[in-house]
N, C-alpha and C positions, 0 to 999 in steps of 0.2 A: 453476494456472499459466496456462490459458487465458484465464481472467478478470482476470490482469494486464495479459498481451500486449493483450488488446482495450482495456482503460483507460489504456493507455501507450500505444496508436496512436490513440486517440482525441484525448490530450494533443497529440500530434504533429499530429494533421489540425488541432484550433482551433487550435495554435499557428502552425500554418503560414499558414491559411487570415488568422487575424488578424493577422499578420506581413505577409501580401503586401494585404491590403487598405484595413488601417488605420493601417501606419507610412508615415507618407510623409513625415516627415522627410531621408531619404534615397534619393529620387525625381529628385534631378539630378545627374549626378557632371559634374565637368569635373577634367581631367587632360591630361597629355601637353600637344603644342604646340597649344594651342587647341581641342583635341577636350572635344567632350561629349556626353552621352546625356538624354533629358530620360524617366521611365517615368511623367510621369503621367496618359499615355491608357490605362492598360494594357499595351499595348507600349514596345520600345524604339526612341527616335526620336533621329537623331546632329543635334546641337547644331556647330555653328562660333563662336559669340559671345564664346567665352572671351577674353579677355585675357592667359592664362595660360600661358606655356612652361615644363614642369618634366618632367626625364626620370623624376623617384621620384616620392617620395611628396607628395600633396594630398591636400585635406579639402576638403566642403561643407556645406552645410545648410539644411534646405529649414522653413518653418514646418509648423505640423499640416495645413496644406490642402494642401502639396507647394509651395511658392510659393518660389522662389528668395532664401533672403537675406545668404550670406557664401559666400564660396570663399577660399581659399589653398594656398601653396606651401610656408608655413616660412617665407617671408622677407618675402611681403608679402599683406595682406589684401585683396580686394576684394568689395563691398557688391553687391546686385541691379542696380544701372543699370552694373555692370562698372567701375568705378570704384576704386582703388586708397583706402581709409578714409586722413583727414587720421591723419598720424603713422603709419602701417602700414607700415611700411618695416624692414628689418634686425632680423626679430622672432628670429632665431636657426636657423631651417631648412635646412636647402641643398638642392639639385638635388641633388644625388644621397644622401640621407638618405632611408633605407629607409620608414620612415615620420614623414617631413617633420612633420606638423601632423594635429591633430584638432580639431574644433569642439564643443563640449557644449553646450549649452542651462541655462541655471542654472534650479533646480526652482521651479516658481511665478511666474519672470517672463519673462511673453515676450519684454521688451527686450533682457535683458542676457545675454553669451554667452561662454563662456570658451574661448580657444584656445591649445593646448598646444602646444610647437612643442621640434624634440629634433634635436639632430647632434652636437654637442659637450658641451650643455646641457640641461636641460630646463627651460623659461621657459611662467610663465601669462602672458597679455594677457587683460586682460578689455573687451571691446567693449558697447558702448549704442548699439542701433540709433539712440536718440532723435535725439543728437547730432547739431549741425552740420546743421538745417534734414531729419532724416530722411535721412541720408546717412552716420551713423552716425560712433564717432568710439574711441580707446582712451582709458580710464578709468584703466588700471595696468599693469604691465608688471614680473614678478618674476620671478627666476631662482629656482627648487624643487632645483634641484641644478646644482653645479659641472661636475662630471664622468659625462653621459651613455652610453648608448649608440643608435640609431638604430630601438629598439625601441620602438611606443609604442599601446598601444589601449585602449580602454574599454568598459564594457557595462554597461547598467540595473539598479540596486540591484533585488533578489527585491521590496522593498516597494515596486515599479514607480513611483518618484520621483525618488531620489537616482542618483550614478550614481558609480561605481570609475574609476578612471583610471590605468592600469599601463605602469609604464618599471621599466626596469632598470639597476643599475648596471653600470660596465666593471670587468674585470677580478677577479669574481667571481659569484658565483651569488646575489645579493639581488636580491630584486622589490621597489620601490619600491608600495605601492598608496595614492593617493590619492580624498578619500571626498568629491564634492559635494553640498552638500546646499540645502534653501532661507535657509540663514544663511552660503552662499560653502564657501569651500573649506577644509575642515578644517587647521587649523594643521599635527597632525602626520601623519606614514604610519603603515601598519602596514607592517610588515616582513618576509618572507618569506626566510629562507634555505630556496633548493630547486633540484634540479636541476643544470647544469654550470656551471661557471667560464665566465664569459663575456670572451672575449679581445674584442682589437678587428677583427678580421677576422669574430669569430663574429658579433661584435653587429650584423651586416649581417642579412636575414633578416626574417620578418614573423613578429608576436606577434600573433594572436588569443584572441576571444574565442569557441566555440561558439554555436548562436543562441538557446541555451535560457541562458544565460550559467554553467552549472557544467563547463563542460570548455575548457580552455583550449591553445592550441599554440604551437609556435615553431621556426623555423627559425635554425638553426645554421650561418652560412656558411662552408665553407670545414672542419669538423669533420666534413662528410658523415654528417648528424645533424637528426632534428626530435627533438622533444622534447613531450611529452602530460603533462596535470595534473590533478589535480582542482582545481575553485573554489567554496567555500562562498559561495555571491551573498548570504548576508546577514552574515558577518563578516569578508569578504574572506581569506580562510585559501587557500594554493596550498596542496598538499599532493601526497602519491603521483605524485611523479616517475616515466616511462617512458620511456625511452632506445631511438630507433630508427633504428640504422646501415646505412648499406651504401653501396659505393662508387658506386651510383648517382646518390646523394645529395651529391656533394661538394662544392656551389654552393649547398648549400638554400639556397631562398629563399623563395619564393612557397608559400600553403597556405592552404584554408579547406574549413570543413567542411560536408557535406553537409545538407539540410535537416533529417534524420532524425537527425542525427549518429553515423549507421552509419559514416560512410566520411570520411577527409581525403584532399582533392587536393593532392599537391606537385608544385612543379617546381623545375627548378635556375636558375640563369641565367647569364650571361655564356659562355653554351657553343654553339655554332652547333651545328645539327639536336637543342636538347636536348628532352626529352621532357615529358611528363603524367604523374606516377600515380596511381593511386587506390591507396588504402590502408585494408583492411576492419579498424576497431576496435574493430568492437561486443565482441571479446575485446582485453584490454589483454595478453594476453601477446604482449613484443615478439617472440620466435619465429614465433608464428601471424602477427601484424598484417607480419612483413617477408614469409611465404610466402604472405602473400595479394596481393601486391606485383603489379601489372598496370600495364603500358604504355596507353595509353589513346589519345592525341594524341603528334605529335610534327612539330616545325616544322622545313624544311630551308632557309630561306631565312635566318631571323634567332634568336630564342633569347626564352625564356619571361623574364615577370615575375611580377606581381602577379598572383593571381586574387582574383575578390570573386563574392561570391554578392548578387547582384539583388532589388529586390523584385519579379520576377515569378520568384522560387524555380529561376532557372535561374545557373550559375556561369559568371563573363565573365572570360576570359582576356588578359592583356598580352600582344603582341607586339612586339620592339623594334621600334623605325621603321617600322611598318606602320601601315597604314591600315585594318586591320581588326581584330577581337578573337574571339578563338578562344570556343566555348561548348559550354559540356556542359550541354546540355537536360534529363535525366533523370538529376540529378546522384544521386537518392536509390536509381538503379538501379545491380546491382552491375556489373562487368564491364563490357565492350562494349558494353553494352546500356545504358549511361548516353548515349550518344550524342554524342559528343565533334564537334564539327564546327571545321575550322581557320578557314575565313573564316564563321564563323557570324553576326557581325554588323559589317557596314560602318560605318566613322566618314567624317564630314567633313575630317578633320584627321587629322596622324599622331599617332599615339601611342608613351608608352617605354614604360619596363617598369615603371611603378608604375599603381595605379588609387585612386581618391579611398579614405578611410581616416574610416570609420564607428563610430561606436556602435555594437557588435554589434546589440543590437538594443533597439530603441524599440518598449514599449506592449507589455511583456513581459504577457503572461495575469497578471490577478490571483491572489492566493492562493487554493487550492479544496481541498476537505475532501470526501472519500466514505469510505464504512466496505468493504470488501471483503470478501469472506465466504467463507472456504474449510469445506467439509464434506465429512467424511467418515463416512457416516452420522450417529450421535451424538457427534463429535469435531468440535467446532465452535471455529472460530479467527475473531475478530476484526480486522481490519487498518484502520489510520487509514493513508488513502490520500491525505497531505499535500502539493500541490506547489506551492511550487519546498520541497525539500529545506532545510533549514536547520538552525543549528547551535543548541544552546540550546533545542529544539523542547521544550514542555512539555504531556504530553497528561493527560488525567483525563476516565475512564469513566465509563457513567451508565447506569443500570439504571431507565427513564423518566424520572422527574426525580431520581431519588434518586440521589446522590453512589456511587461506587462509590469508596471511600476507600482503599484500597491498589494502584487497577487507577491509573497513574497511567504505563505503558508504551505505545508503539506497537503494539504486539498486547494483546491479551485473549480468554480461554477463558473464557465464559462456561457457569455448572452449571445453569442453567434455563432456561425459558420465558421471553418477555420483549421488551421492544421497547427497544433499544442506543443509543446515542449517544456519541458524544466530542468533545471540546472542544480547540483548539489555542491554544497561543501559543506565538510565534515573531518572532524580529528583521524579518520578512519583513511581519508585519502589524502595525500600528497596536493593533487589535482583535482580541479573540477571536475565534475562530473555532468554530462548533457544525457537526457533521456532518445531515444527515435521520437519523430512527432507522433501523435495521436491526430488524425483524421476525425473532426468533433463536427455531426452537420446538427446544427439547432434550428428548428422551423419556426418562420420569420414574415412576418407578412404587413407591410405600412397600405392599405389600397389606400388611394385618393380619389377626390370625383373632382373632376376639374372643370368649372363651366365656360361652355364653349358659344354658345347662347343661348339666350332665352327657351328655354324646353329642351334644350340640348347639354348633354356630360360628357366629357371624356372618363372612363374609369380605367385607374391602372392599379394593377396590383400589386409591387414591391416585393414579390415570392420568391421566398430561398429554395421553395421545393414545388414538388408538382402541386397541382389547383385546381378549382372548379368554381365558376359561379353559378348562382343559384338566385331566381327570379324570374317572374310572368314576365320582366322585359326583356327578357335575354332567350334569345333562341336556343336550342340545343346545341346547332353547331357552331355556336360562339361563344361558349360555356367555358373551353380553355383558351382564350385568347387570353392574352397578356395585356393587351388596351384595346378597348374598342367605345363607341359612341353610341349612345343612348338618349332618344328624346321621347320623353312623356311629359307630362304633369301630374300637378300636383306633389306628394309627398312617396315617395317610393321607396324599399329596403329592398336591399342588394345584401348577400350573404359570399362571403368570399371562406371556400375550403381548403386548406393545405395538407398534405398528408405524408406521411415518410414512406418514401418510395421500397424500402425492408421490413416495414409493420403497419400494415393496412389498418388497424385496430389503434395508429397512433398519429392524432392530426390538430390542428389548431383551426376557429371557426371565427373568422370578423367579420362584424354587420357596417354596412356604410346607409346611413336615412338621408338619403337624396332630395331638396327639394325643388323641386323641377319648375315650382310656383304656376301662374298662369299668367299667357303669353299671347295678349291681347294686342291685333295688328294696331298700326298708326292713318289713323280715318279723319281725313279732312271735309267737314260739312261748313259750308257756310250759312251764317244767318241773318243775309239777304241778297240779293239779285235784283237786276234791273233789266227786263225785256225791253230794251227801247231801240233795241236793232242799230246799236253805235259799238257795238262787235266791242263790248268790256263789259263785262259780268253778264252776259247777258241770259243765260241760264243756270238754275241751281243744280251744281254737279257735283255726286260725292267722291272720292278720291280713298281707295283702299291703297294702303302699302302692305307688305305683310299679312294678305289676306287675302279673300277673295268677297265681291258683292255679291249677295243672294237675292235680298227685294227688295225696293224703294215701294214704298204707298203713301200719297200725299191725301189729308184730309182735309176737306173745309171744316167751317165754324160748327154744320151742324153734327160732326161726326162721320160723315158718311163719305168713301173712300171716290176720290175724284180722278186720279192718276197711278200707277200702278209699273213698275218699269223692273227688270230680271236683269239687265244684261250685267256685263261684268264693269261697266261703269256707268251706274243710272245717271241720268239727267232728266232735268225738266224745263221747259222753254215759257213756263207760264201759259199755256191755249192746252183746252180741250175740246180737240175734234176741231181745232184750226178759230175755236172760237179763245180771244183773251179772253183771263180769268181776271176779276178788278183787285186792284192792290188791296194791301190787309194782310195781315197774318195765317197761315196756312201750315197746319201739324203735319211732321213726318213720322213715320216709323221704318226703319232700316233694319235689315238683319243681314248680315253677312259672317263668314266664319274663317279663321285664322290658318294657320300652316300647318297647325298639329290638328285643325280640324275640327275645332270648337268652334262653335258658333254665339254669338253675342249677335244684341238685340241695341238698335241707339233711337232715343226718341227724342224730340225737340219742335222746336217752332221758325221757322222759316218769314222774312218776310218781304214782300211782292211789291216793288217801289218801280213805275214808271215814272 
């Protein structure tokens, strides 16, 4: 779980870091009556040049260098020299329309630029810088829907090109989601029934985007109600609606989320001394996110708007008719400690209660692929650590280069040794995607006992890692041999240990029951002989292979021991003491002992034929 958190705050630092450094698309806001901000010294600097009076919602947009090239109200557009564009007039926005206009940038061409504009309506205008001597000019001018609501924002396709573009209809709960791409504005929407009925007092309120663009919010005016969603950034899918009330909230309005998107800021508006909150929803259950519910700021003078989050990752506050903008410097902290300040940044100009109405976010982090590696000892889990999240995600595992043909899941358990990889495709990329390999050692051990003969094993151990036997038959210092031979008897256990050569505390134990049986030499005794000195058969002689003789003792009839012979091949010639013994039958008892050094015992009857 550790080595999540660290790769999920790591996403958040490049995300953020390349967020405040390399989008500068929206690096100018102008808003309010002639107020503006210009960020792109790194700080924020207040601007007076606008041309623009509008108590809500405005749009800007800056090229890739941060360079001022469109602003609007909804109702009229004006170009970089503040210039109102030939035919920009009565585009459909109003002054008081929550969010008036957005500006997109169409994919692939720096001229041309599409702005949305929403009160009653929602209308595209498409703009060409080119036109009219470089002073820019409208190309077209279409109504996308009859009956709007005052809701309206956008945020960067996951395949960081194309971009989503989201209104709502009135008087029920469908999200309109429109898909720009480098061939214009896709003919149809996709359609989202989700979430609450939207009246026309609710449809007041601000819709975002989160800045990683899969969580999305909205305020509910006048329902005392925001409202949280999931967003699939590559097939535009709302889904898992969260409903968060309380009479605090009875103006929602204003709301943007945290860098980290731990935490959403609301405010209400149209309420004199109204407040800030913060609101902690890294848990979506609406219980927890309303008791984590904190005060933050609160204005006695006039009443909250819009907030928007900065490219310098700090969140800037509307105040009505003030000349200042309230700011929470360490928006990503929880509690008080995010640093709410009321006159945190001075304007030129007064401002309302709206502030300029952005593309969540530009220059979204490309697609990136790591493997993660959960282990627990020899239980080893796989994870394709894909982001941005996407729907349709099709992964397939690989065992080096060889296809792992059924591992075709976001996780994989891998049963051996091995160096990992995985492959992505997703709506989000153009191309495949391949991870680095993952270096997976799994401990592994087949031993065999291989018999080699009778009282004798070969034992090998099959070990992916280091090892150790373990057994009275095994010497110390042949404890890590890899194969070695072993003769005993009988039934013997042999213990084979492996262990991970980075966690001593983590290892695998196989027993091997050996049995070694018992390994009785081949003893040839005859039973009978002929002393007749015709040099064939002429005396009883026993014959050890695989062994060694210990004693021959011959008995006669009455028991009592007649002959008696040690050497390593007894024989008897029939005479005791040079005297013949007379034919008949005569008992032996033999004992001799084998190569592992057992001894065995042979009895029988012998018999004496001249």
């Amino acid at each position: 779980m550790f080595r999540y958190l660290i790769l999920f705050l790591s996403f958040l630092l490049i995300f953020q870091t390349a967020r405040a450094q390399e989008s500068k698309r929206a690096n100018i806001w102008y808003f309010g009556y002639e107020a503006g901000i210009d960020f792109n010294s790194g700080k924020p600097v207040a601007l007076n040049d606008s041309k623009m009076s509008q108590w809500e919602g405005t749009a800007s947009i800056c090229d890739e260098d941060g360079k001022l090239l469109l602003y609007t109200n909804g109702i009229q557009i004006w170009n970089n020299k503040h210039k109102v564009i030939e035919g920009a007039n009565d585009l459909g926005g109003n002054d008081s329309a929550t969010q008036s206009a957005i500006i997109i940038p169409k994919p692939g061409d720096p001229n041309i630029y599409y702005v949305f504009t929403t009160f009653t309506y929602l209308t595209c205008i498409i703009v060409d810088l080119r036109l009219n001597q470089g002073e820019g000019g409208i190309v077209s001018k279409n109504i996308l829907m009859e009956h709007s609501t005052e809701k309206l924002t956008a945020v960067q396709h996951c395949n960081g090109g194309d971009f989503w573009i989201l209104a709502h209809e009135p008087g029920n709960n469908i999200f309109r989601n429109y898909l720009l791409t480098k061939d214009g504005l896709a003919k149809s929407f996709i359609k989202n029934t989700v979430g609450s009925n939207y009246t026309n007092s609710s449809s007041l309120g601000y819709l975002k985007f989160s800045p990683s663009g899969t969580k999305l919010a909205s305020g509910l005016f006048s329902k005392g109600t925001f409202e949280l969603y999931d967003f699939d950034n590559s097939s535009g899918i709302i889904s898992n609606s969260v409903t968060i009330k309380h009479t605090d909230f009875l103006r929602a309005y204003g709301l943007e989320f945290s860098p980290d998107e731990n935490f959403l800021y609301v405010t209400e508006t149209l309420q004199t001394a109204s407040r800030i909150f913060q609101l902690d929803i890294s848990d979506k259950d609406p219980h927890e996110i309303i008791k984590s519910k904190i005060t933050i700021g609160q204005t006695m003078e006039s009443y909250f708007g819009a907030l928007k989050l900065g490219p310098d990752n700090k969140i800037y506050v509307a105040k009505n008719r003030m000349k200042s903008l309230g700011v929470i410097n360490n928006p990503n902290s929880k509690g008080l400690s995010c640093d709410y300040l009321s006159e945190g940044f001075e304007l030129k100009s007064v401002g309302g209660i709206g502030l300029p109405n952005f593309v969540s976010s530009f220059n979204l982090p490309k697609p990136s692929l790591a493997i993660i590696e959960e282990k627990n000892c020899n239980d080893v889990t796989l994870t394709a650590d894909f982001s941005p999240v996407s729907s349709n995600t099709l992964y397939q595992w690989y065992d080096g280069i060889s296809k792992i043909e059924t591992a075709i899941h976001k996780t994989y358990k891998p049963d051996r040794s091995g160096k990992y990889s995985v492959s992505v495709s997703s709506n989000c990329s153009n191309e495949k995607l391949t991870s680095p390999q993952e270096e997976v050692k799994i401990l592994k051990a087949d031993p065999k006992a291989i018999k080699v003969n009778c009282g004798f094993y070969k034992l090998v151990t099959n070990a992916s890692s280091d090892f150790q036997w373990t057994s009275e038959e095994i010497k110390e210092s042949d404890q890590n041999l890899d194969s070695l031979i072993i003769s005993s008897t009988g039934m013997k256990i042999f213990k084979l240990k492996v262990y991970d050569q980075d966690d001593p505390t983590c290892f695998i134990e196989k027993q091997l029951d050996v049995d070694f049986g018992v390994c009785d030499a081949r003893v040839f005794i005859p039973d009978i002989f002929t002393p007749n000195q015709d040099g064939k058969n002429d005396t009883f002689k026993i014959v050890v292979i695989g062994g060694t003789a210990v004693r021959l003792d011959i008995y006669n009839r009455w028991g009592s021991v007649i002959f008696t012979d040690s050497n390593r091949v007894p024989e008897w010639n029939g005479k005791i003491n040079n005297i013949e013994y007379p034919n008949g039958d005569y008992v032996y008892v033999f004992k001799y002992k084998t190569e592992m050094g057992e001894e065995f015992l042979r009895r029988g009857a012998v018999l004496l034929q001249r």
